[in-house]
C-alpha positions, 0 to 999 in steps of 0.5 A: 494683478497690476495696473498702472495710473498717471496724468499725462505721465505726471504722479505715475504710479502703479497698484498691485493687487493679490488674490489667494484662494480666490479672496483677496488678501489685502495685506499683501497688496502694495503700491508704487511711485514709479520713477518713470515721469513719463506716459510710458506703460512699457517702462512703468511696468518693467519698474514695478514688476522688477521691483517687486520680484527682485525683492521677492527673491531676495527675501525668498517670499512666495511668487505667484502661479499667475500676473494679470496685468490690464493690457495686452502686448506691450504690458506682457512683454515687459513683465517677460523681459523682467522674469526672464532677467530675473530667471522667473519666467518659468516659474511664472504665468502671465496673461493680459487682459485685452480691450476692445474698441469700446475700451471694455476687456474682452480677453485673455491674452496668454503671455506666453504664445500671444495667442488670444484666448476668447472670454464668454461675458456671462462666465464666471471666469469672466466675472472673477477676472473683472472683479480682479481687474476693477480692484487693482485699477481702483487700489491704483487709482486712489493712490494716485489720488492721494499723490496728486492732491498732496502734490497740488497742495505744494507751494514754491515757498516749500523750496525756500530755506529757513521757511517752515509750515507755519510761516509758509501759512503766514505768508500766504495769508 
């Protein structure tokens, strides 16, 4: 499962989170600064899933039987176009999780056919999924964290030849 995280386009960054046998497997999760410096889901994501799988298939690694990724259309559509740049796109499911107006998930979205595929919210399915959706969107959002309060910390000085920490405290000082 993917998620995306910037603030207003700055720190963009991206989480991937894996689950096998339905326990995630924290070893393989991974985490992405992504080079798009703008509030562009569609490009962030095409970054990152290209990223991801094109190393995959150079190191001949396992792919997965499914991607989640927390939206609808426009996510699933840039995990498609990779794949099938890649030559993925039969080896691999993908679905997005679909909002409501309230901004809570309420469905599945099969990224092959678009179709919405209705999910009832006392279901286990459902719970699993959240339960998904909640650790890759927590695992994204605190590496964007740790970017933002590293990048608030830099100072103009940073920038100076011949300055190095401790004159830099100094100075400040």
């Amino acid at each position: 499962s993917f998620d995306n995280s910037n603030l207003f386009g700055n720190y963009a960054v991206s989480g991937m989170v894996v689950y096998k046998d339905g326990v995630p497997s924290k070893k393989d999760y991974r985490k992405y600064k992504v080079s798009v410096d703008v509030n562009d889901d569609y490009h962030t994501m095409k970054e990152v899933i290209y990223r991801r799988y094109f190393r995959a298939l150079m190191e001949k690694s396992e792919l997965p039987e499914l991607i989640l990724v927390d939206g609808g259309k426009q996510q699933i559509h840039a995990v498609n176009d990779v794949l099938e740049m890649l030559d993925l796109k039969s080896r691999v499911k993908v679905c997005g999780l679909v909002k409501n107006d309230k901004h809570m998930t309420s469905d599945l979205m099969d990224g092959e056919t678009l179709d919405i595929i209705p999910l009832d919210r006392t279901s286990d399915v459902f719970h699993y999924i959240t339960r998904i959706q909640d650790e890759v969107h927590r695992f994204a959002i605190t590496y964007h964290r740790q970017l933002r309060s590293k990048g608030s910390l830099a100072s103009i000085l940073d920038n100076v030849d011949g300055v190095g920490e401790k004159r830099k405290r100094e100075l400040l000082k």
